[in-house]
Biopython code that builds the backbone (N, CA, C, O; Angstrom):
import numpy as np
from Bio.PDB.StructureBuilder import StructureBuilder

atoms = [
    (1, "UNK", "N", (0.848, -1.167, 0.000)),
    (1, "UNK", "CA", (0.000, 0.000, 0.000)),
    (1, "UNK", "C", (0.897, 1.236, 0.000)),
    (1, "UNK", "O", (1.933, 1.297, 0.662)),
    (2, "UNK", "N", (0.495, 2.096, -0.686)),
    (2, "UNK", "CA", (1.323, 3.783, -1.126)),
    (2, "UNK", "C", (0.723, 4.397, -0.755)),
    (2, "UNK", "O", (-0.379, 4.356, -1.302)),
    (3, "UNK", "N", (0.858, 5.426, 0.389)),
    (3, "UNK", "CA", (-0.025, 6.944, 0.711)),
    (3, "UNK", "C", (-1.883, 6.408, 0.378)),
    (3, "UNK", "O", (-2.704, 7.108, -0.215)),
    (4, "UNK", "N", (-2.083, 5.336, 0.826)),
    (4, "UNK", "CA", (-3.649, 5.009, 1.027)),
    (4, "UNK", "C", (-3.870, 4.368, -0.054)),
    (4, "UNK", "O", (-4.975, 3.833, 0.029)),
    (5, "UNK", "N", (-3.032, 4.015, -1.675)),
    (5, "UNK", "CA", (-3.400, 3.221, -2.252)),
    (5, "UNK", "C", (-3.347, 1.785, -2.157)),
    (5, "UNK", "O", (-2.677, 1.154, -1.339)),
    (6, "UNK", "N", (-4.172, 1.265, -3.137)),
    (6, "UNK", "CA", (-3.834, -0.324, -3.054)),
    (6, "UNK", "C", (-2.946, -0.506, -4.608)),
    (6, "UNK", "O", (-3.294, 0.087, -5.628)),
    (7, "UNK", "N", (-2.010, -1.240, -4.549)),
    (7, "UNK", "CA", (-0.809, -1.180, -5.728)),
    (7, "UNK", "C", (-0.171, -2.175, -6.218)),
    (7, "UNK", "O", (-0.352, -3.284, -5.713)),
    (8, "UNK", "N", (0.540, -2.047, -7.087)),
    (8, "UNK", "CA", (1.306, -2.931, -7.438)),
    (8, "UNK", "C", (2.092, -2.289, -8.538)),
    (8, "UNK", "O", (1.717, -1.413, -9.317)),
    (9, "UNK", "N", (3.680, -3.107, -8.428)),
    (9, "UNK", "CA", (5.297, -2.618, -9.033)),
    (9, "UNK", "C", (5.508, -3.387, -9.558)),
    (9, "UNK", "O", (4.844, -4.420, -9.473)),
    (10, "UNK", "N", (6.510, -3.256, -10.334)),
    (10, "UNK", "CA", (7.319, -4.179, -10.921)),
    (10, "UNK", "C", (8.512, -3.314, -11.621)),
    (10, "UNK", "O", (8.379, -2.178, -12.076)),
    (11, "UNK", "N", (9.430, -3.912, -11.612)),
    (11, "UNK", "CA", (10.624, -2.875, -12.422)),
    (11, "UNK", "C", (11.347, -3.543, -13.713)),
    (11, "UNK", "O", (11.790, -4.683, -13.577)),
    (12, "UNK", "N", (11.490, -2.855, -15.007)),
    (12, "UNK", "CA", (11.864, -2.630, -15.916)),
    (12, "UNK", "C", (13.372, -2.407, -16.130)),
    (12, "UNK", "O", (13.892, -1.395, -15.659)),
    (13, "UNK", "N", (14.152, -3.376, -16.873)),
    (13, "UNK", "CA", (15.541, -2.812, -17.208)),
    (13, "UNK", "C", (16.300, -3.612, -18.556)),
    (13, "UNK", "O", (16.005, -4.664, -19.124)),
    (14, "UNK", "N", (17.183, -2.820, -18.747)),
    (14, "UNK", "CA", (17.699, -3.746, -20.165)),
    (14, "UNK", "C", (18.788, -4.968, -19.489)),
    (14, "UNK", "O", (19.611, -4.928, -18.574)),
    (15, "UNK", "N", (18.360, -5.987, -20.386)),
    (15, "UNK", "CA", (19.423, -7.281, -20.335)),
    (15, "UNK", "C", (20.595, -6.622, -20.356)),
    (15, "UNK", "O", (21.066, -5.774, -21.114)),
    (16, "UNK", "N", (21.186, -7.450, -18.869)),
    (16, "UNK", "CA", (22.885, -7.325, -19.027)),
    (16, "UNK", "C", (23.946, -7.366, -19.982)),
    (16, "UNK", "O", (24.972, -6.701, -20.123)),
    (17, "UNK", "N", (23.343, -8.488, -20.710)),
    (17, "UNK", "CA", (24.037, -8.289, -22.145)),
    (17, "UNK", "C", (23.763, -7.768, -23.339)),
    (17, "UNK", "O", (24.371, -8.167, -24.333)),
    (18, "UNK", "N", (22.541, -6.532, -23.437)),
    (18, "UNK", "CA", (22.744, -5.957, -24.186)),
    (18, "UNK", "C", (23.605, -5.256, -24.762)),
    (18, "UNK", "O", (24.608, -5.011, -24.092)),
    (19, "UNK", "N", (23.554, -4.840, -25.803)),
    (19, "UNK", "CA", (24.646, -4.164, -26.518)),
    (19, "UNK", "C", (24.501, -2.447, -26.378)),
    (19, "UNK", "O", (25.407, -1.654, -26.121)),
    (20, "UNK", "N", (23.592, -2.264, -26.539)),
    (20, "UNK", "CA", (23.261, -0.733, -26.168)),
    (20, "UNK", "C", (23.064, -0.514, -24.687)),
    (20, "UNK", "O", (21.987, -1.047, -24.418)),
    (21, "UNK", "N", (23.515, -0.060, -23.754)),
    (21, "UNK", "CA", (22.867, 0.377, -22.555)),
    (21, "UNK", "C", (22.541, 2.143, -22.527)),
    (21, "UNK", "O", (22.482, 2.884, -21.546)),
    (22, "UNK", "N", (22.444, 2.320, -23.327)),
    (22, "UNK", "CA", (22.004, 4.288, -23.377)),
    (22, "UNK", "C", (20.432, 3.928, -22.548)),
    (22, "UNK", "O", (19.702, 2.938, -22.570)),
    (23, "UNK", "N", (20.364, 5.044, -21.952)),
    (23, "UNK", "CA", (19.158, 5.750, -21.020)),
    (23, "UNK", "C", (17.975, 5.803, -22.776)),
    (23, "UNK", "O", (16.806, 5.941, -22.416)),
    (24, "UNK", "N", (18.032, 5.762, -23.628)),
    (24, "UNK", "CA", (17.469, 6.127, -25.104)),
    (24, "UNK", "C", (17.204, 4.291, -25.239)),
    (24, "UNK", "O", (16.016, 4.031, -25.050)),
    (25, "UNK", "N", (17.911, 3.264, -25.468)),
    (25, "UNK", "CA", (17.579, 2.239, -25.357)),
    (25, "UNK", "C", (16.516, 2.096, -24.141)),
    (25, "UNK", "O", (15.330, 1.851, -24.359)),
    (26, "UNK", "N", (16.940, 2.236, -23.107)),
    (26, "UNK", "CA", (16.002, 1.859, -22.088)),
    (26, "UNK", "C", (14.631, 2.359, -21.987)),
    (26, "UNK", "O", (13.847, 1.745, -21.263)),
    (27, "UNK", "N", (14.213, 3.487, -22.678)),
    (27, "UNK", "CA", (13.063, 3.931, -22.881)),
    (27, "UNK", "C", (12.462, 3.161, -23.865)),
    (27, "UNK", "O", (11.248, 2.960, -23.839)),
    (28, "UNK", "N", (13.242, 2.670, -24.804)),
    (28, "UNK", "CA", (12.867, 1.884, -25.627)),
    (28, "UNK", "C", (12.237, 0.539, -25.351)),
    (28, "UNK", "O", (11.082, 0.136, -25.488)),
    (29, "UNK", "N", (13.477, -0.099, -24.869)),
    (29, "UNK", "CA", (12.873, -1.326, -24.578)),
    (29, "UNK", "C", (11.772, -1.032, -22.864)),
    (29, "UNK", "O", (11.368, -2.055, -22.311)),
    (30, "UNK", "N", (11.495, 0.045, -22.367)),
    (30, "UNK", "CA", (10.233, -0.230, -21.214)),
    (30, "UNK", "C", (8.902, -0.165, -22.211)),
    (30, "UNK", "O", (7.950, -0.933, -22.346)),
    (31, "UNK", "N", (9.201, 0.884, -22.744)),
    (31, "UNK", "CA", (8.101, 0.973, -24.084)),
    (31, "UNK", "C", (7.320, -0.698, -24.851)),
    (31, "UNK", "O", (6.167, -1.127, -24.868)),
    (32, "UNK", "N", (8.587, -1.212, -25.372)),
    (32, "UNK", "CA", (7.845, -2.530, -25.679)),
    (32, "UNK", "C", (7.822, -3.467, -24.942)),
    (32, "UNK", "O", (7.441, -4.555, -25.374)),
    (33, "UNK", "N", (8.249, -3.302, -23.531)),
    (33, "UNK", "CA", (7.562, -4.284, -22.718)),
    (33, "UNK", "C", (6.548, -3.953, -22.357)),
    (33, "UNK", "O", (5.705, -4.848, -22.285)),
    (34, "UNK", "N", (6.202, -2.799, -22.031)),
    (34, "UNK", "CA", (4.617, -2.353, -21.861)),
    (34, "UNK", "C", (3.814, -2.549, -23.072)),
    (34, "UNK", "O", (2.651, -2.775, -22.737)),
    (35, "UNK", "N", (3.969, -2.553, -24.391)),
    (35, "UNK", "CA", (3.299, -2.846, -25.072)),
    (35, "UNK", "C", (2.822, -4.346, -25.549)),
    (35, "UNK", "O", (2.030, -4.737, -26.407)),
    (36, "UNK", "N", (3.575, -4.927, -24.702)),
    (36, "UNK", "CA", (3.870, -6.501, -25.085)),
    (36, "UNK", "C", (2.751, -7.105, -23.968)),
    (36, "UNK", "O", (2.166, -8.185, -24.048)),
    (37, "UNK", "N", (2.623, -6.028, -22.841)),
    (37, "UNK", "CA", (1.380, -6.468, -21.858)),
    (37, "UNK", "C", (0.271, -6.331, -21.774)),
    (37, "UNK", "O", (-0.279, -6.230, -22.870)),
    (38, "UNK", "N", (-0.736, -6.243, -20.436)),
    (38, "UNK", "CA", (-1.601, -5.788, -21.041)),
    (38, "UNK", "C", (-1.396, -4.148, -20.271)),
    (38, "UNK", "O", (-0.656, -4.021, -19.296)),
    (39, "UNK", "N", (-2.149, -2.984, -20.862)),
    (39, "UNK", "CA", (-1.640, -1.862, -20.631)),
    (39, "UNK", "C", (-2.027, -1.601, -19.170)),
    (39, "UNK", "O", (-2.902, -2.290, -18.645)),
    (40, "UNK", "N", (-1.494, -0.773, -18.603)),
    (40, "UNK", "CA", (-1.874, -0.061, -17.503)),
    (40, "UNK", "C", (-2.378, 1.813, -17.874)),
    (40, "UNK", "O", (-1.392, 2.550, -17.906)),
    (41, "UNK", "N", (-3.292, 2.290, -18.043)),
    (41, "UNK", "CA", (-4.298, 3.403, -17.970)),
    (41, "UNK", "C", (-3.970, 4.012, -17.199)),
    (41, "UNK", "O", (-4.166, 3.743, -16.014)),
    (42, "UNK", "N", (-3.263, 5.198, -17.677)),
    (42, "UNK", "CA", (-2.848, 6.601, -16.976)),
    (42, "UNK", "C", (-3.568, 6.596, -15.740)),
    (42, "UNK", "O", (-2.865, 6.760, -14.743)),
    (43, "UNK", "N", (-4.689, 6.460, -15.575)),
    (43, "UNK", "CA", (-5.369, 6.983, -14.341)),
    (43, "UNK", "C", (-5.041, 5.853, -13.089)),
    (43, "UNK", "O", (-5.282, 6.361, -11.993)),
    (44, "UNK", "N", (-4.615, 4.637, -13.009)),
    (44, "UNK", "CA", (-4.023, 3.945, -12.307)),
    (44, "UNK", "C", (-2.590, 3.947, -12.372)),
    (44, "UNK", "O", (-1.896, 2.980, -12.059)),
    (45, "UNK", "N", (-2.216, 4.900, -12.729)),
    (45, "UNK", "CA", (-0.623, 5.329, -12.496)),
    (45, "UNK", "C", (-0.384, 6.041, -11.433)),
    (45, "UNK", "O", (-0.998, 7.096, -11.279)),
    (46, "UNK", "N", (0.600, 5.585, -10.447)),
    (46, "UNK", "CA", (0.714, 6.485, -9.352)),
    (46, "UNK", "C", (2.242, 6.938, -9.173)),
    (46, "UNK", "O", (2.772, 7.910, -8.635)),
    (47, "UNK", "N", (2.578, 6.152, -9.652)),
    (47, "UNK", "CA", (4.357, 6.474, -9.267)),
    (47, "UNK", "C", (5.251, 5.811, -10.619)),
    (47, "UNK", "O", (4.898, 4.788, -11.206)),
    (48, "UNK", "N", (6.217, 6.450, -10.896)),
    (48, "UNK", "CA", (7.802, 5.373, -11.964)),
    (48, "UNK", "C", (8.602, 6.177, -11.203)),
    (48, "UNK", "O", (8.155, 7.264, -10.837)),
    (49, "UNK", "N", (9.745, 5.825, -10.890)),
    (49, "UNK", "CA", (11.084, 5.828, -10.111)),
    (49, "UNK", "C", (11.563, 5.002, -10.932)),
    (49, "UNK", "O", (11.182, 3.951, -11.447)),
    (50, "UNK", "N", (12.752, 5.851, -10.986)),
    (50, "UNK", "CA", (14.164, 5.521, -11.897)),
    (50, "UNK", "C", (15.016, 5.424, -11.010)),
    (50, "UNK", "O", (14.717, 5.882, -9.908)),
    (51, "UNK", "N", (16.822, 4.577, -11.265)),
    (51, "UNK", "CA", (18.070, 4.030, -10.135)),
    (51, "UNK", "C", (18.268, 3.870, -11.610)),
    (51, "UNK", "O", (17.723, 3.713, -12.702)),
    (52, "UNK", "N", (19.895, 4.072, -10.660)),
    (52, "UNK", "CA", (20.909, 3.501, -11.363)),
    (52, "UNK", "C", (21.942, 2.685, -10.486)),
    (52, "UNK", "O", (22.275, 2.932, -9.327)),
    (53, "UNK", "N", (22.405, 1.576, -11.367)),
    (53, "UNK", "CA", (23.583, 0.599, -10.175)),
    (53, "UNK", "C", (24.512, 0.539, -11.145)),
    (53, "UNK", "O", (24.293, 0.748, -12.338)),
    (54, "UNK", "N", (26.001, 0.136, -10.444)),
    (54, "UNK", "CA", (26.877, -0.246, -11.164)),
    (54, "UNK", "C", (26.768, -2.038, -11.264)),
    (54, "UNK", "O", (26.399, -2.740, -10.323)),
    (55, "UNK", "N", (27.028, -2.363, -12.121)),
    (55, "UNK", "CA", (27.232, -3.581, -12.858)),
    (55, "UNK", "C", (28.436, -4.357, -12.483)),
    (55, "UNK", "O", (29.404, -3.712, -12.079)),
    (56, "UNK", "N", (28.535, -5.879, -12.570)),
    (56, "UNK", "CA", (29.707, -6.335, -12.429)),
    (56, "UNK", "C", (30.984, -6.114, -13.458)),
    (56, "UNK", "O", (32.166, -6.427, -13.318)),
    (57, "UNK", "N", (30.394, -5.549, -14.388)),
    (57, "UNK", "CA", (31.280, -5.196, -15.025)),
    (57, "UNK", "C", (31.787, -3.773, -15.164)),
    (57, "UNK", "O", (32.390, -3.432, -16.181)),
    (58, "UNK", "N", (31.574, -3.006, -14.247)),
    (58, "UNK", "CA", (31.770, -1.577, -14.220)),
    (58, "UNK", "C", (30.749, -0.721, -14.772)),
    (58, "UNK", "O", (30.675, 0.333, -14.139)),
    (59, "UNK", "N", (29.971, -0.803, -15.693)),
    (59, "UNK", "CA", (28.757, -0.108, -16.517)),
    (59, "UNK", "C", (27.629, -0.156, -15.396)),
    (59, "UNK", "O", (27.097, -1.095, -14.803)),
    (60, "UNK", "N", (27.482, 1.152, -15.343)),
    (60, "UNK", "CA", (26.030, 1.305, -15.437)),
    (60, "UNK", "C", (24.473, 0.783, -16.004)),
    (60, "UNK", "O", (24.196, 0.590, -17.188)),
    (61, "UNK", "N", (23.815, 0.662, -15.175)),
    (61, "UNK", "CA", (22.529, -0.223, -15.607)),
    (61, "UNK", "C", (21.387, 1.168, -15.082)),
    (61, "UNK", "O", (21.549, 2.005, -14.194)),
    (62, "UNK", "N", (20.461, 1.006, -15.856)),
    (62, "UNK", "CA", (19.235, 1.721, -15.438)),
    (62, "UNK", "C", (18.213, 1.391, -15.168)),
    (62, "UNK", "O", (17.838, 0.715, -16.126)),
    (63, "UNK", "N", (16.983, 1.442, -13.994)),
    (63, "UNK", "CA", (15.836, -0.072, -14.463)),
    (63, "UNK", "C", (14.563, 1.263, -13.515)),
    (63, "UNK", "O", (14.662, 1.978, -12.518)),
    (64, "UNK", "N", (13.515, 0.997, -14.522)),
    (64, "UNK", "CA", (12.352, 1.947, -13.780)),
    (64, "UNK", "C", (11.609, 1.312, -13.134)),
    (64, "UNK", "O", (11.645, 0.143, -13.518)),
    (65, "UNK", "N", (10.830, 1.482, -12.212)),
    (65, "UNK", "CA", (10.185, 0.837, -11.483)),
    (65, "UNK", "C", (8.503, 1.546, -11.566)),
    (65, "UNK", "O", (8.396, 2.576, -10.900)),
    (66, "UNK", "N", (7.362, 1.142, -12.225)),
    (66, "UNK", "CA", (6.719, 1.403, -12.233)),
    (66, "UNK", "C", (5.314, 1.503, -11.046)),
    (66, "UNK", "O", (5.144, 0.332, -10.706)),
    (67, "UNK", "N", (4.472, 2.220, -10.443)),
    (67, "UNK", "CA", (3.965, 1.874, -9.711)),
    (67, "UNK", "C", (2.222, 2.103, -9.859)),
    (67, "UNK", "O", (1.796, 3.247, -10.024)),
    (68, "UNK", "N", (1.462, 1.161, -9.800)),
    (68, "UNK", "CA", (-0.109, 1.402, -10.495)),
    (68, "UNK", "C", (-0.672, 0.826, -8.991)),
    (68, "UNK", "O", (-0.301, 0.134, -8.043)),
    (69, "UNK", "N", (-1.855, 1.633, -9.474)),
    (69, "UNK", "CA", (-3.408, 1.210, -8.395)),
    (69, "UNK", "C", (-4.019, -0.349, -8.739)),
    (69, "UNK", "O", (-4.143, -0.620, -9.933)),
    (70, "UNK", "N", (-4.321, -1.156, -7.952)),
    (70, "UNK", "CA", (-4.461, -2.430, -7.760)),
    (70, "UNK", "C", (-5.711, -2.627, -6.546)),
    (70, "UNK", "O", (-5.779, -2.973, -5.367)),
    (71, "UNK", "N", (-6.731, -2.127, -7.752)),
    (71, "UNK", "CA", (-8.261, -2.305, -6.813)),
    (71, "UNK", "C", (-8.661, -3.359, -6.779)),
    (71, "UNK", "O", (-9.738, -3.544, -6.211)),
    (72, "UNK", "N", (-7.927, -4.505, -7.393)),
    (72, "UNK", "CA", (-8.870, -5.779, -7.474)),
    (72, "UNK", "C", (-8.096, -7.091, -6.554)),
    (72, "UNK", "O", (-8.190, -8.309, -6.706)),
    (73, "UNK", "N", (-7.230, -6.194, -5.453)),
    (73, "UNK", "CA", (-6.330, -7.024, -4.189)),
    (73, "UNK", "C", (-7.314, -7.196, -3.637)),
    (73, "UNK", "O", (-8.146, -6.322, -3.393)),
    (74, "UNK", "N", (-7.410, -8.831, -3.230)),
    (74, "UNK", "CA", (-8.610, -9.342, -2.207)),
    (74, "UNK", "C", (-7.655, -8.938, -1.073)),
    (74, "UNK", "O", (-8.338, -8.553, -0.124)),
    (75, "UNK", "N", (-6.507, -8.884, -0.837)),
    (75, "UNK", "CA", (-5.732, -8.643, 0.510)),
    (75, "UNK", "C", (-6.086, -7.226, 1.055)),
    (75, "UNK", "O", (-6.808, -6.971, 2.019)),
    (76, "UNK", "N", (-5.373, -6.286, 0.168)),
    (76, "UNK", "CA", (-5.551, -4.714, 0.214)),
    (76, "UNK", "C", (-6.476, -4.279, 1.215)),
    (76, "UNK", "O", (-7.633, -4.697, 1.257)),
    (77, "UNK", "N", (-5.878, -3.241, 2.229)),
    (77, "UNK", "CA", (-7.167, -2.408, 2.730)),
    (77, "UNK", "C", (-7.777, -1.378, 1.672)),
    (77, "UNK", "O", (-7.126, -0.924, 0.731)),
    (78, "UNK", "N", (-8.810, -1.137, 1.884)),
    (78, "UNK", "CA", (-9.515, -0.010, 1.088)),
    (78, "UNK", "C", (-8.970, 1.419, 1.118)),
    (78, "UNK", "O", (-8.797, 1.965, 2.208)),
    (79, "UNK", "N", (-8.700, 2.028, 0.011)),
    (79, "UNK", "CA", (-8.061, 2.985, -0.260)),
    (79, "UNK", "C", (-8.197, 4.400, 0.343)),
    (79, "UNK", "O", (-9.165, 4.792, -0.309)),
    (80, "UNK", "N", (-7.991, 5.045, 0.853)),
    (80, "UNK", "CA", (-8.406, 6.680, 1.122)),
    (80, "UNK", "C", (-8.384, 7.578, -0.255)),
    (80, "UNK", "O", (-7.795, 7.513, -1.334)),
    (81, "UNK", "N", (-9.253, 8.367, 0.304)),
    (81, "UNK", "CA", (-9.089, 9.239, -1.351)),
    (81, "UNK", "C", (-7.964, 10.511, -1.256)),
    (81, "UNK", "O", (-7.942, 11.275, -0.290)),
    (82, "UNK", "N", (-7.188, 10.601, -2.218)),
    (82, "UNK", "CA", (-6.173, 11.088, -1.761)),
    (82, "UNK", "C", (-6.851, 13.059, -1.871)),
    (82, "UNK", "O", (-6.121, 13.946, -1.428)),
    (83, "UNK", "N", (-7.734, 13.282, -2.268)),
    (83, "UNK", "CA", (-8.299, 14.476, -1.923)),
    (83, "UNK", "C", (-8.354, 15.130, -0.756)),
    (83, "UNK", "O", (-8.930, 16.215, -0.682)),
]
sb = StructureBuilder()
sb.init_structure("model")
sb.init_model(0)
sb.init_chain("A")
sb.init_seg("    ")
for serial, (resi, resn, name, xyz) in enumerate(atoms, 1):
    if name == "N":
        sb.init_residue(resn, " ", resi, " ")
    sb.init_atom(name, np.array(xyz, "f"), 0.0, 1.0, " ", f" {name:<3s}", serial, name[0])
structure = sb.get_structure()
């Protein structure tokens, strides 16, 4: 639960062994993994947070972490309205 929502994350990043790691790839490939799913609707968007780590190989990695509203948790307490 986020500031009274009910939610759910998951985070996004390019394969270690890609060949491109540019911040421009990585928009890329979150892009067609979201398109490859089923979508999540602006209005259940609550949060993306971006990190960066270093790699075992010295490079930089980038991975977003997306965060949506998840009204249909039988667990979840019921939400406050954030108004």
């Amino acid at each position: 639960m986020t500031k009274g929502y009910r939610c759910k994350n998951f985070s996004i990043g390019l394969p270690d062994d890609a060949e491109d790691q540019s911040l421009t790839a990585l928009f890329k490939h979150v892009a067609d993994r979201l398109a490859e799913d089923d979508p999540i609707s602006m209005d259940d968007m609550i949060a993306i947070g971006f990190e960066t780590e270093l790699g075992d190989d010295a490079a930089f990695r980038g991975t977003f972490t997306i965060v949506f509203a998840d009204e249909d948790s039988a667990t979840a307490t019921p939400a406050t309205s954030p108004r």
